[in-house]
N, C-alpha and C positions, 0 to 999 in steps of 0.2 A: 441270238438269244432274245425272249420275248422281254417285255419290262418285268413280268411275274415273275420268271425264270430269274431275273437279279434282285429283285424284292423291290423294286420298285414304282412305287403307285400303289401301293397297297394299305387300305383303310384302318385305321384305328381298330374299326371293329371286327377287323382279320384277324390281327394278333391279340388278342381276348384269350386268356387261358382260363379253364375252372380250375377249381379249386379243390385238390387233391386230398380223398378220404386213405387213411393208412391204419393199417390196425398195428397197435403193439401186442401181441398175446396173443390168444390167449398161452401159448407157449415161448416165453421169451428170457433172455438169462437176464434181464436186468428187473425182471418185475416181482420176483422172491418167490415165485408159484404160478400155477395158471387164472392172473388176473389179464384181463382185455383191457386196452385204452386205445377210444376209438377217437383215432385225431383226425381234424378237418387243417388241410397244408394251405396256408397262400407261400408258397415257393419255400422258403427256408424257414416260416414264422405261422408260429400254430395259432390258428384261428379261432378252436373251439376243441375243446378236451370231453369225452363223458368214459369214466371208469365203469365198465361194464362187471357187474359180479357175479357171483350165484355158481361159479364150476364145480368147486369145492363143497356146496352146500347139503350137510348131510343131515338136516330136520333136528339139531340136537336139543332144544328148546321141547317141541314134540318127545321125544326120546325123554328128554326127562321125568314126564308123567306119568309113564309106565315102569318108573323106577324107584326103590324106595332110597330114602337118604343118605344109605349108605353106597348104593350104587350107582348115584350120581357123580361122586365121587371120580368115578373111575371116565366118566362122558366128558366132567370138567375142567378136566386138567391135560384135556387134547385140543379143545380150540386154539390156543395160542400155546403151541409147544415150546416155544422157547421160555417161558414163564409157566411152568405145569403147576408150583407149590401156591403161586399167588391164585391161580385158576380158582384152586382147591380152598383156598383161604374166604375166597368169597361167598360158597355156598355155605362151609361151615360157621364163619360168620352170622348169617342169615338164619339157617336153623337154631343157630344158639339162639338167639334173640326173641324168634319165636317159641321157645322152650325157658327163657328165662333162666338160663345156666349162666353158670358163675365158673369159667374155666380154671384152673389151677395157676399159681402163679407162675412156675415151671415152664408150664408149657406159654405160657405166654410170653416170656422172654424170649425163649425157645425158637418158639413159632415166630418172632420179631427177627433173630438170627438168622432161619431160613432163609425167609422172604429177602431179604437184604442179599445172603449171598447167591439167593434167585436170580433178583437184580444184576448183579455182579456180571452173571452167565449169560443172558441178556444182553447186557449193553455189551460185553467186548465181543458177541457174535456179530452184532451191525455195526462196531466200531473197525474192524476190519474187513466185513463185507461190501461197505462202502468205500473204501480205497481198492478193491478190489477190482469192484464196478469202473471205477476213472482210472483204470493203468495200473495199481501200484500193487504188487505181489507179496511184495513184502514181509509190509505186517501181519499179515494171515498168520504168519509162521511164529510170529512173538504173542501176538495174542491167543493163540491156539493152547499154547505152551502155559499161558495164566489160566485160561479156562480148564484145561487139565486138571491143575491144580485143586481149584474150589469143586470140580466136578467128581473127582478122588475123594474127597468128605463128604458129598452129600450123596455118593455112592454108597459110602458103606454107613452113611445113618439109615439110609431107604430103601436100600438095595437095588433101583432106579436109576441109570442116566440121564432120561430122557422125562419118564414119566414117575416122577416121587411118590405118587400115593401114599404121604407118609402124615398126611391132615387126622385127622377123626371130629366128628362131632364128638365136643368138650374136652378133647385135647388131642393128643398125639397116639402117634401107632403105638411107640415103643418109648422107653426114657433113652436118653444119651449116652452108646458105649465108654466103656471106660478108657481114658487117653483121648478120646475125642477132640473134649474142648482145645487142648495144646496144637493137637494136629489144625485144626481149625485156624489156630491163631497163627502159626508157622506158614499156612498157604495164605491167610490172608496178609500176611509179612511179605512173603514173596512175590504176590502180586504188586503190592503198594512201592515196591523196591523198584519194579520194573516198568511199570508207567509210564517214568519221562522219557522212555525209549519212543513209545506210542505217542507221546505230546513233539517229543523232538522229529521222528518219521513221518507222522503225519501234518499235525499241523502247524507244522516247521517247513515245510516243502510248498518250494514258491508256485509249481505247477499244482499242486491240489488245491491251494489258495487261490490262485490264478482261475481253478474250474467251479468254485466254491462262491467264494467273495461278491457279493451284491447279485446275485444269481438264485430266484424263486424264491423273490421276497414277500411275506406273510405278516399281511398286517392285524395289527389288535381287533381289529374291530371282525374280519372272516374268522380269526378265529372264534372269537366268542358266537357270531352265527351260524356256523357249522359246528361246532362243540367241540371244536378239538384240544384235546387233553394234553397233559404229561410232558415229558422233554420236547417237543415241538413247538405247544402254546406257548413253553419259558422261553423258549428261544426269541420269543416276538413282545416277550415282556408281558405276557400275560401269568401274574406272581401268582398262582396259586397249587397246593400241590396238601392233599387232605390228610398226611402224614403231619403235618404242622395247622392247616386250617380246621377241621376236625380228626382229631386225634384215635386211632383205635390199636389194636394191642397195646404195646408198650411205649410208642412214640410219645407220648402225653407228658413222660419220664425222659426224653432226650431232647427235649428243646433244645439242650445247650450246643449238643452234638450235629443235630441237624439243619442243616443250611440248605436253602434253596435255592438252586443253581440258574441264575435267570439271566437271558440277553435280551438286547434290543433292536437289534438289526434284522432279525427275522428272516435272513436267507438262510442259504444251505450252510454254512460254514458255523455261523451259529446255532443252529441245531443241532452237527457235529458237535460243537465244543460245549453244548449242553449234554450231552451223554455222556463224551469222555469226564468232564469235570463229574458228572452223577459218580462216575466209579468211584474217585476220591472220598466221596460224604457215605457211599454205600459200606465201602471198608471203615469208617471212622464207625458209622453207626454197630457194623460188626463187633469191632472192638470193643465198643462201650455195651453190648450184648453179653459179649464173654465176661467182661470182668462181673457185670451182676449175676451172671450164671454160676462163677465160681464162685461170689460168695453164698449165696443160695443155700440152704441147708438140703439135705436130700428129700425128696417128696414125689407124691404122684404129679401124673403129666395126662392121665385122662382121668375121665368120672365112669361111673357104672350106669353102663345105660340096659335099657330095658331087649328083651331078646326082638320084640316088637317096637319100632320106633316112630311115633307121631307126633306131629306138630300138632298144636292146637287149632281152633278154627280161627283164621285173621290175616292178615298179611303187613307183610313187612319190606323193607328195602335195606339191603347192603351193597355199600360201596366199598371197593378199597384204590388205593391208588398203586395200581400196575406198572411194571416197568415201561409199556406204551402209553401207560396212561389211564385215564380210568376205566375201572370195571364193576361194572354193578348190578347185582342179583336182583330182581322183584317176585317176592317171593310171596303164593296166595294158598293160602291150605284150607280146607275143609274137613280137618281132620283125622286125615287118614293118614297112610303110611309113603303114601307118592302127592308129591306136589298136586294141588288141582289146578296151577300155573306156575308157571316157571322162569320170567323175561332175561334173559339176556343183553347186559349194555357193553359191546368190547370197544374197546379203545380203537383198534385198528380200522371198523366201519367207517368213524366218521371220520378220523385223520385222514382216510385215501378218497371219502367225499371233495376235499376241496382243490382236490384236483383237478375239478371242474372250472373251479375260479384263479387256480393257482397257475397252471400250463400255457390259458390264451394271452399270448402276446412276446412267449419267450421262443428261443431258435429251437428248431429238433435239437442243434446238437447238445441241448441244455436241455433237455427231457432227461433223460439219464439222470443225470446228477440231480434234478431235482426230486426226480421219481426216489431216488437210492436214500435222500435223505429226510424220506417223512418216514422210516421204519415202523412197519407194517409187517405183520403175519399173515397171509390171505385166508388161514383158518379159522385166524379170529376177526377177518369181515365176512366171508359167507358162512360160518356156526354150523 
């Protein structure tokens, strides 16, 4: 046998390997839709991450202009389907503003109740979907069972699972069936009953901890240069959240009630136990909904609007703070009947930006798991 034939004598600059390009995507079960992540490999340790997007991308910004206020509506509350009512919150928001309406008290509470038990739907869908991702089958099956629940009330206010269209400019579709509110209060009971199942399952379990704990760590300062928002940025201790910082529907009125759920460790685990903890304050806020709903005296829940509906000429900006985080309309009229612009800011764009900064330097087999816990909708990064 030669010395080659044994490996021996052979140069440094023999055994030289490149450096391994690998796509995650654009079809893959851990990416929540068809997003790409084009990784550069040195052996087990990612070199260099860039989230590729745009599959998804259906013009919906475009599509707005040709629509008038009422039928954006319906465009709205599809980018990020898991959150369709807050979608819908933001546009209506913004035409008020530009219209200088004064919504009813009703629907303002109302409209505060929704969005919270939005929230709710939301968070137990990635609060299960991520244990799902690292092994654990589990919980799928207890969380599913809670989101039934809330999703049986706001079925039969809107008649919508998926897609509520139950917004209006200056208030709501319909007023609150009769029995409602109790029903309401009974599933949100039953959810808050059942939680420390999901805190004891999940983040009670020393292998999710174990895949979690100091793994895709997010510090303060990326995130405020990539903008990322919502239970993510809290996770990394960045205190902000515009339900308490600028106040809009009824929040102004629940300071007492609302607390902001913040870590500091900035990896995966607390990001996780910043969403779960969210469900806790989303059902407290619920609560504190109903009770001012029932004392309430009966009243309307929209205004009479015109058969033709125009904003003025000017533009404006509404924010609200989304279950991923922020979302926010810029909205520029000319006074017509369709936006003459329309901006789009979703939470989920820039959260899955920093995974450009956030992936190089950790293993593949920590892709996953970091990927799983910056919850993202891919509808609402490519719009």
């Amino acid at each position: 046998m030669t010395e080659a034939t044994l490996g021996v004598g052979i140069g440094a600059d023999q055994l030289d390997t490149t450096d391994m390009v690998l796509n995650i995507g654009p079809q893959h079960p851990s990416t929540h839709g068809v997003l790409r992540l084009r990784l550069v490999l040195d052996g087990e340790r990612i070199r260099s991450a860039e989230p590729i997007v745009g599959y998804m991308h259906r013009g919906a910004e475009k599509l707005f202009e040709v629509r008038d206020y009422r039928q954006i509506l319906v465009l709205a509350n599809r980018h990020d389907w898991l959150s369709a009512f807050s979608n819908e919150l933001g546009v209506v928001l913004a035409v008020e503003r530009m219209l200088g309406m004064e919504v009813p008290e009703r629907a303002v509470w109302a409209r505060t109740l929704l969005a919270e038990l939005n929230r709710v739907l939301n968070h137990l869908m990635f609060l299960v979907s991520y244990p799902l991702e690292l092994g654990a089958i589990t919980p799928i099956f207890h969380a599913f069972r809670d989101r039934e629940e809330i999703q049986e009330v706001m079925e039969e206010i809107s008649g919508g699972r998926m897609h509520f269209m139950f917004n209006r400019v200056g208030g709501l579709k319909e007023d609150l069936p009769a029995g409602w509110l109790g029903r309401v209060r009974q599933a949100v009971a039953g959810v808050r009953a059942r939680l420390p199942v999901l805190h004891d399952l999940v983040r009670g379990n020393e292998i999710f901890r174990a895949r979690t704990e100091g793994v895709g760590v997010l510090d303060p300062g990326t995130v405020r240069a990539y903008g990322v928002s919502g239970p993510i940025a809290r996770a990394s201790g960045v205190d902000f959240d515009l339900r308490r910082d600028e106040p809009y529907l009824a929040y102004g009125e629940l300071t007492d009630v609302l607390r902001v759920v913040t870590r500091e460790e900035g990896d995966c685990l607390a990001r996780f136990s910043c969403l779960l903890d969210q469900v806790d304050v989303s059902l407290d806020l619920a609560d504190a909904c109903l009770d001012r709903l029932a004392d309430l005296p009966p009243g309307p829940v929209n205004l009479r609007l015109p058969k033709v509906l125009k904003a003025p000429e000017g533009h404006t900006y509404a924010w609200t703070e989304n279950p991923l985080g922020l979302n926010g309309y810029y909205l520029v009229s000319r006074g017509e009947k369709t936006p003459w612009r329309l901006k789009l800011r979703s939470a989920s764009f820039n959260n899955v930006q920093v995974l450009s900064r956030l992936l190089p330097g950790c293993l593949v087999a920590d892709m996953v798991a970091i990927l799983g816990s910056m919850f993202f909708v891919v509808g609402d990064i490519d719009k």
